[in-house]
C-alpha positions, 0 to 999 in steps of 0.5 A: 468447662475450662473457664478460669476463675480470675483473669488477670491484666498482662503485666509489663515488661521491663527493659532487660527482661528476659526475651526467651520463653521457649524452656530448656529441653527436659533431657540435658545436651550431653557434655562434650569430652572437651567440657568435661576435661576442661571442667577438671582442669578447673578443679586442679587449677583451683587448688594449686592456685590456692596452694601458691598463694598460701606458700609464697604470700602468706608463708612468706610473710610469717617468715619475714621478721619484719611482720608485727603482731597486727599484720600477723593476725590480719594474715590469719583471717584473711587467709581463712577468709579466702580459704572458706570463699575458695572452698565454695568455688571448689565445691561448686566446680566438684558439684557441676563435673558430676553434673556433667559426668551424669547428663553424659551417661543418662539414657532416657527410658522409653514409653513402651518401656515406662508402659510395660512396666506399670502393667498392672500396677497397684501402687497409688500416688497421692499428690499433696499440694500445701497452699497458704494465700495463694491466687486461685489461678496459680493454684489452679494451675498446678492442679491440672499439672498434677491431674494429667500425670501419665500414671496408673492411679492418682489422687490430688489433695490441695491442703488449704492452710488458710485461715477458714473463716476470714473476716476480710470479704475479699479474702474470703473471696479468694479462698471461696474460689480456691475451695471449688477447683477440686471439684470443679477440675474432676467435672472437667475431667468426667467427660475423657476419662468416661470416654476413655474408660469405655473405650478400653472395655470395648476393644476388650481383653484378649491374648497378647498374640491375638491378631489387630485388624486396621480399624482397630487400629484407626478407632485408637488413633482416633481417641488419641486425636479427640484427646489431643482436640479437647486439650487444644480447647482447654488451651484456647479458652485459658488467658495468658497474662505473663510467662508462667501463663504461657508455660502452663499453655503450651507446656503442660496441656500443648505438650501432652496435646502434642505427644498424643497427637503424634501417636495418633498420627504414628497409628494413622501411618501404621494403618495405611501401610496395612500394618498393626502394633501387637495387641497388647501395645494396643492395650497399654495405649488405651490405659495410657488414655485412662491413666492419664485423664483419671484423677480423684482432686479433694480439699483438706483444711487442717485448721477446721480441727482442734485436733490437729495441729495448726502450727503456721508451717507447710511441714505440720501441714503436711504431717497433718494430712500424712497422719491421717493416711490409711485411717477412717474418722468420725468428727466430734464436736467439743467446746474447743471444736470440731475433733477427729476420732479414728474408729475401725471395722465397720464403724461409722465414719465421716471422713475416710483418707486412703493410704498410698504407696507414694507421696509427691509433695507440690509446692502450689507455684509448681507445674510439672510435666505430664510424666514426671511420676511415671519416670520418678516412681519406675526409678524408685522401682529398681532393685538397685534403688530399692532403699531409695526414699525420696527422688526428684528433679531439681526444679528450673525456672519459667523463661521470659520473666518479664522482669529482670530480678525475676530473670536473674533469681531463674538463672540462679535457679537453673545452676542450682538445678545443675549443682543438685544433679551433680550432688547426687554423683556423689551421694550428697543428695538433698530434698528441695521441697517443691516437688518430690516423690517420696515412699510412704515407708521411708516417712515411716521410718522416721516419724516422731509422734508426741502428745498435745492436748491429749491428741497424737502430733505426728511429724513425719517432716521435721519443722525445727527449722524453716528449712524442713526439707533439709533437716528431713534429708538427714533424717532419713540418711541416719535411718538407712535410706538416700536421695536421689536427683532424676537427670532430667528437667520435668519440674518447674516453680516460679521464682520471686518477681519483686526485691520485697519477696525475694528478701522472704525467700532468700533469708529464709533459705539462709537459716537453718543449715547451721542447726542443723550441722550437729544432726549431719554428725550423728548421721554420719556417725551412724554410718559409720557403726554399720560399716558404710564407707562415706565419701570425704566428696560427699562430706564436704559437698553436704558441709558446703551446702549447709553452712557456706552461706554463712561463711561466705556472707562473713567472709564477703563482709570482712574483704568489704569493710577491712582494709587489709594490708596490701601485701596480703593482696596477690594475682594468685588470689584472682587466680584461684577465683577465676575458673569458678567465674568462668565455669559459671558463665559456661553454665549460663552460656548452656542453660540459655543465659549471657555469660556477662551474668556472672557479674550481675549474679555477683552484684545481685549477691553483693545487695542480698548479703544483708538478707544472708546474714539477717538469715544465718543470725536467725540461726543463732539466735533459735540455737541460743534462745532454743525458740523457733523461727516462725516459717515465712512463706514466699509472697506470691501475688501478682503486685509488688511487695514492699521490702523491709527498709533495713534491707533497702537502705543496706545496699546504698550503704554497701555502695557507699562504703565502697566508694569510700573504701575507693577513696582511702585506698587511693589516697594511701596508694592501695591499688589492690583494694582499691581495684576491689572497692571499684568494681564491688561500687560498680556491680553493687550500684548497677544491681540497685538500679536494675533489681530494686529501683530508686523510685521503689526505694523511695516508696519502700522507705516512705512506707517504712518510716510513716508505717507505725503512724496508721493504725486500725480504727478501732471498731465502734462500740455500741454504747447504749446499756446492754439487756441483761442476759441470764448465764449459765454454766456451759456445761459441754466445756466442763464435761470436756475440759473438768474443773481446775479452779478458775472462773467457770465456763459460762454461755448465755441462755438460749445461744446455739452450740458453736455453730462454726464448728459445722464449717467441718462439714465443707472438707473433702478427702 
């Protein structure tokens, strides 16, 4: 029943790699008044050190007669460059104070609260998990982390972007495999969930006063034990290769074993001391059991219509299925396939796609915890959160990666957890796009619909940029609605493991923000003609997160290759850095880490400072040529993935430039860029042989250089004299598409109406 589809070999572990595998507890420790005042400090130290250097160097340079033109200009830009580099320090100590603020404040709900209020609950939630070459395990995976939320009623629909008729045998594997864990997790869930649901009509409808008799009592904990029992097998017959394995086992399905084993055992206490819940707790636990083992999984494969979109993005992805929502369609079949047509009333329809209230997009490496909806949906049904379109919580990391780059890309992740949290303190919330339960409604609001090829494109998620997410957070701030972080970890995503797909990711990260800043002026503007009040905080925490990769890769790369002039160089500048590097390794201390990970954080940004630009020219290039940046997805498959040589041979040459930089400051007794050079060589050198490998940069290089020389043998020709064969008019095409001059459409006689067209027929929603 619980079989895997694909057990895959335990890789190795690197030296260095990550020991710890417990993860972070979902409610963060509350900040000590110490932290928080020491966190303030920092901010003010920050500035006021920023302000000396200004006054006593560079003011006093330009006041110096003796300063020519060369060094006048050469102040200038060192100024704004350390101005820019010291902004981002501010903002990220702003960001993690409000971080802070929050964790201290938040009080966790209780279950009986959660309980209570979904009594009678009608809204649904529909869990789209946008996949593209995915191994089936990982997608499978996070399945079942969405079938066994907590919550009254949830449909999942894995939207398969792959190609659907592969030519590959061993793709063609792959997808086979991926197509059947709907189905295959709904046989698996029959069982509980019959149980359960006979099991809350036996113990019956009745007052809430009506008086509980023990055995009543003891028949409950006893269903709490058999479900806890039957996710213990599940986790007995899953294998476990690596650590993101271990987390689905012990965390997903032995963390909610766990919490239902312990109400069994608290219901077992009760009876034994003769005692009993009111009725109806008793009557919320039983739907808690439904509730939580009731799912409706399908599939869905946009590319089996013509009539949808197949722009390659996980936004038109989404926005295909979203426009389907609430509506009943037959399919048509046309000579460019298959269509659908929406029909009404009573007509027949192949494919029905319920609406709902709520969506919850997953990214297909994600896994959340069993109560991530039920927390996040009683959050956006507050009154106080009633314009509230879209709630998440920051994604962290899977601990005991067994590789060190995948270690260090999780720390950078649980700090962009933090920064996100403290965001929301001040308003500036953004839509991170693994995980995210959003109001239907609020998607509404700004949709845009156009016309191609006589069919309606809808596009609730904007795919302008390859950063989606956050182009649609603006979006929805100039309609009227906000975001908002939830204060706990429930969700968790994998993070790249090899230097070849962190390059994928990370450049594309780095693009978009840019084009996107004239959009956060019209919101702003927007706001501004209703009379909203817009904090200078949030306007500079929502400019820093948009273009400070810009600037801050511009910026690094100006202190590295320019040989300033040393009376630029001051303590002060060094000053005004240092509480950014020591709050940061506060937070690694915190979030399970080594406080010296703030120098292999800065030595690990030093080799992706060519990703960081490739990325932010990327940028201009789509704002100059208005041609959009095709959306590289993240590879996530369990063997290495080759990096592009440019950026394997950019970082040996940061080192380099570096060790010369060394040298010729040495030589004209420049002690301060010289201290600079050294330790950027350092970092940089340690971060190549730790994260990239000198053996693998050898091979990446080898592949990159002798790549053009392979080619595909061509496929032979028979070529023997074809038999003639009679043609006619096809004249489906010209009944669907007319005559506009042109050859005309012509198919052999007796061949079949395009057979691949009847693939339509394998979609499930």
């Amino acid at each position: 029943m619980f079989t895997r589809n694909s057990v895959l070999p335990a890789q190795k572990r690197q030296w260095g790699s990550e020991r710890r595998t417990d993860p972070l507890p979902s409610i963060h420790a509350r900040p000590s008044d110490r932290k928080i005042t020491l966190g303030r400090l920092a901010i003010i130290a920050t500035i006021m050190f920023w302000i000396a250097y200004v006054v006593s160097t560079i003011i006093r340079q330009f006041i110096d007669s003796t300063s020519d033109f060369r060094f006048t200009m050469e102040a200038i830009s060192y100024l704004v460059v350390v101005t820019f580099l010291s902004f981002s320090a501010l903002m990220y100590l702003v960001a993690r104070q409000g971080a802070l603020e929050r964790f201290r404040s938040h009080v966790r709900i209780p279950r009986a609260e959660l309980d209570r209020h979904f009594t009678g609950h009608t809204g649904s939630i529909t869990v789209l998990v946008p996949s593209y070459a995915e191994e089936p395990q990982v997608v499978r995976q996070t399945l079942w982390s969405a079938a066994l939320q907590e919550y009254p009623s949830v449909r999942v629909v894995l939207l398969l972007d792959d190609p659907p008729h592969p030519a590959d045998p061993e793709i063609a594997a792959r997808l086979d495999a991926t197509r059947v864990l709907a189905d295959s997790i709904n046989l698996a869930l029959a069982e509980p969930a019959r149980r359960f649901a006979e099991a809350e009509r036996a113990f019956g409808p009745s007052s809430p006063s009506s008086w509980v008799d023990i055995p009543s009592v003891r028949t409950l904990s006893g269903h709490y034990e058999w479900a806890a029992a039957w996710l213990d097998r599940m986790r007995e017959e899953e294998e476990s290769s690596d650590h993101v394995d271990r987390f689905f086992i012990d965390e997903v399905l032995g963390g909610l074993a766990g919490e239902l084993r312990l109400v069994s055992i608290a219901l077992d206490v009760a009876a034994n001391q003769n005692e009993a819940p009111p009725r109806e707790r008793l009557v919320e636990l039983y739907r808690r059991l439904v509730w939580t083992f009731t799912a409706d999984l399908s599939t869905f494969e946009r590319k089996l219509y013509a009539s949808l979109s197949h722009e390659a993005n996980k936004a038109m992805n989404l926005n295909s299925y979203i426009g389907l929502m609430g509506g009943n369609y037959r399919r048509d079949e046309t000579p460019d396939g298959t269509v659908l047509r929406r029909v009404e009333g009573s007509q027949f329809a192949d494919l029905s796609v319920p609406d709902s209230e709520y969506l919850l997009t997953l990214d297909a490496d994600s896994l959340l915890l069993r109560d991530y909806c039920l927390r996040l949906v009683h959050l956006l049904e507050q009154p106080e959160h009633a314009r509230v379109a879209v709630t998440q919580t920051p994604y962290s990391s899977f601990r005991g990666a067994g590789k060190r780059i995948e270690r260090l890309a999780g720390a950078t992740t649980d700090l962009q957890h933090i920064l996100h949290q403290g965001m929301s303190h001040f308003g500036a919330t953004f839509w991170v796009g693994a995980n995210a339960v959003i109001r239907k409604a609020a998607l509404e609001d700004i949709v845009e619909v156009e016309q191609v090829g006589g069919f309606d494109v809808k596009r609730y998620v904007q795919d302008r940029t390859v950063i989606e997410d956050t182009e649609s957070s603006i979006d929805l701030g100039t309609h009227g609605w906000t975001l908002t972080n939830y204060p706990e970890r429930l969700s968790y995503s994998a993070t790249p493991p090899d230097f070849g797909s962190l390059i994928v990711q990370r450049r594309r990260w780095a693009n978009g923000g840019l084009l996107i800043l004239p959009k956060l002026w019209r919101q702003l503007a927007e706001r501004k003609r209703q009379g909203e009040r817009i904090s200078r905080v949030e306007l500079m925490l929502r400019l820093n997160y948009m273009s400070s990769i810009a600037w801050a890769s511009f910026g690094l790369l100006f202190l590295l290759a320019y040989p300033y002039d040393s009376r630029l160089l001051s303590p002060l500048v060094l000053c005004a850095a240092l509480p950014y590097f020591f709050a940061m390794a506060s937070d690694l201390r915190s979030t399970g880490y080594k406080a010296s990970d703030v120098l292999r954080i800065y030595g690990f940004n030093l080799i992706l400072l060519p990703v960081n630009l490739a990325g932010v020219l990327k940028s201009l290039q789509q704002a100059i040529t208005g041609k959009k940046i095709p959306f590289a997805r993240t590879p996530k498959v369990k063997d290495r993935t080759a990096a592009p040589v440019l950026y394997v041979i950019a970082p040996y040459l940061i080192v380099a430039f570096s060790l010369f930089t060394l040298w010729r400051d040495i030589v004209e007794h420049n002690w301060g860029n010289a201290a600079f050079a050294a330790f950027n060589a350092i970092l940089a050198t340690w971060a190549i042989l730790a994260y990239i490998g000198v053996i693998n940069s050898i091979v990446d290089v080898w592949l990159g250089a002798t790549q053009w020389l392979f080619v595909e043998r061509p496929v032979r020709e028979d070529k023997r004299a074809p038999a003639e064969t009679a043609e006619v008019v096809d004249w489906r095409a010209v009944l669907y598409h007319g005559y506009a001059g042109g050859s005309l459409p012509l198919e052999p006689v007796g061949s079949s109406p395009r057979s691949e067209t009847t693939q339509a027929g394998q979609v499930s929603a």
